[in-house]
C-alpha positions in Angstrom: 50.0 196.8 77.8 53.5 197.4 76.9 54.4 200.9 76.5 55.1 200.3 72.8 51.4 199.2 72.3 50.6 202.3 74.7 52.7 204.7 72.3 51.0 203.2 69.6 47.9 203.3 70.7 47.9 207.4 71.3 49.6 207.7 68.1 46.4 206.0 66.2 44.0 208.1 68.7 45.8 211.7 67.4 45.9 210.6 64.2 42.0 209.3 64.2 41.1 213.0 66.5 43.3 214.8 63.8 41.0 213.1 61.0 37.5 213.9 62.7 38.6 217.7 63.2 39.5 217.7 59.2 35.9 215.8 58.7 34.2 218.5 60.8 35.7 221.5 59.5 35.2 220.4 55.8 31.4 219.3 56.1 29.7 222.0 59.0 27.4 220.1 60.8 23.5 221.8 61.1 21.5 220.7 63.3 17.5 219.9 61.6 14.6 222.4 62.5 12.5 220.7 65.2 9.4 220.7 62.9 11.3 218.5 60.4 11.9 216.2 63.4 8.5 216.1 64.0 7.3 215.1 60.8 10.0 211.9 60.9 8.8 211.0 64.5 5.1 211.5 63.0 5.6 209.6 59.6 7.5 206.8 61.3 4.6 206.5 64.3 2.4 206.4 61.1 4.2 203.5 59.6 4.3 201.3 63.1 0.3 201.8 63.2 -0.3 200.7 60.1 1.9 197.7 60.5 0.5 196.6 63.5 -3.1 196.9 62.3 -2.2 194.7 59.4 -0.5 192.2 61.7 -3.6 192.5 63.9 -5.6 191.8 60.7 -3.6 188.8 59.5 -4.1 187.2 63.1 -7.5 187.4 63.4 -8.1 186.3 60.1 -6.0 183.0 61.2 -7.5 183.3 64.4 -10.9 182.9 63.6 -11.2 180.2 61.2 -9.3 178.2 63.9 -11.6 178.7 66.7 -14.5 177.8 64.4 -13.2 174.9 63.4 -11.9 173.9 66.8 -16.0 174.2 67.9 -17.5 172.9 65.0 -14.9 169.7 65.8 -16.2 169.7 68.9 -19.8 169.5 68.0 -19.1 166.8 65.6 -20.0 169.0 62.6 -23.7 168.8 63.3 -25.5 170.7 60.8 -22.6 173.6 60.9 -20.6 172.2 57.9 -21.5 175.1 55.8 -20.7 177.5 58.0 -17.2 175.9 58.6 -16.1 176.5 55.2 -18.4 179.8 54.7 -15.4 181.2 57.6 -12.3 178.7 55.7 -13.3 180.9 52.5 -13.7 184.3 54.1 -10.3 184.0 55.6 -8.6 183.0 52.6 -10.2 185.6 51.1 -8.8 188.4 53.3 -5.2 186.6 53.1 -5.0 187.1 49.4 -7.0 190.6 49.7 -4.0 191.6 52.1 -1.2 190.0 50.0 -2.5 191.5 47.1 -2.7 195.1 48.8 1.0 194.8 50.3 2.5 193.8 46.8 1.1 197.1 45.3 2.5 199.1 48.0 6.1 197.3 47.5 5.9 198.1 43.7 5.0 201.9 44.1 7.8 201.8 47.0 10.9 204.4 45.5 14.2 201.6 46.1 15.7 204.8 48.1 12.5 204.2 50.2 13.1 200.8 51.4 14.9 199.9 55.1 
């Protein structure tokens, strides 16, 4: 770097330094209680469960149609034909059970309240 640049470049750091130390003396900075800390950690551990125990629900219910159909192809659909669709129906019965249950929880979602 030329010493210009270098003169320049301390220049913009003092300036930037000088701004921050206005920032920090017009808004006081106070650190949050621990408990409230606690419930953010909690809520947010809350939130991970219950999206992976939906995602674990959505895989089994793609999960097991598809093994039951993979055996019942590989019996030749002997005399299991019903029970091939009776698990084809289940599953897409559970899909629209779940979509239906995640679109009421978008629509009483606050917009403040979305990531």
């Amino acid at each position: 770097m030329t010493r210009p640049d270098r003169e320049n470049e301390e220049k913009l750091e003092q300036a930037l330094k000088q701004a921050w130390d206005d920032l920090e003396a017009a808004y006081p900075i106070a650190p949050a209680h621990p408990e409230v800390w606690n419930v953010l950690v909690r809520e947010q551990r809350k939130n991970v469960r219950r999206k992976l125990w939906r995602d674990l629900l959505v895989l089994w219910s793609v999960a097991l149609p598809f093994i039951a159909g993979m055996m019942l192809l590989g019996r030749g659909f002997s005399g299991f034909f019903v029970i091939f669709w009776s698990f084809q129906a289940l599953s897409a019965g559970i899909g629209i059970l779940v979509l239906l249950s995640e679109i009421r929880k978008r629509r009483n979602k606050e917009p403040a309240a979305y990531e």
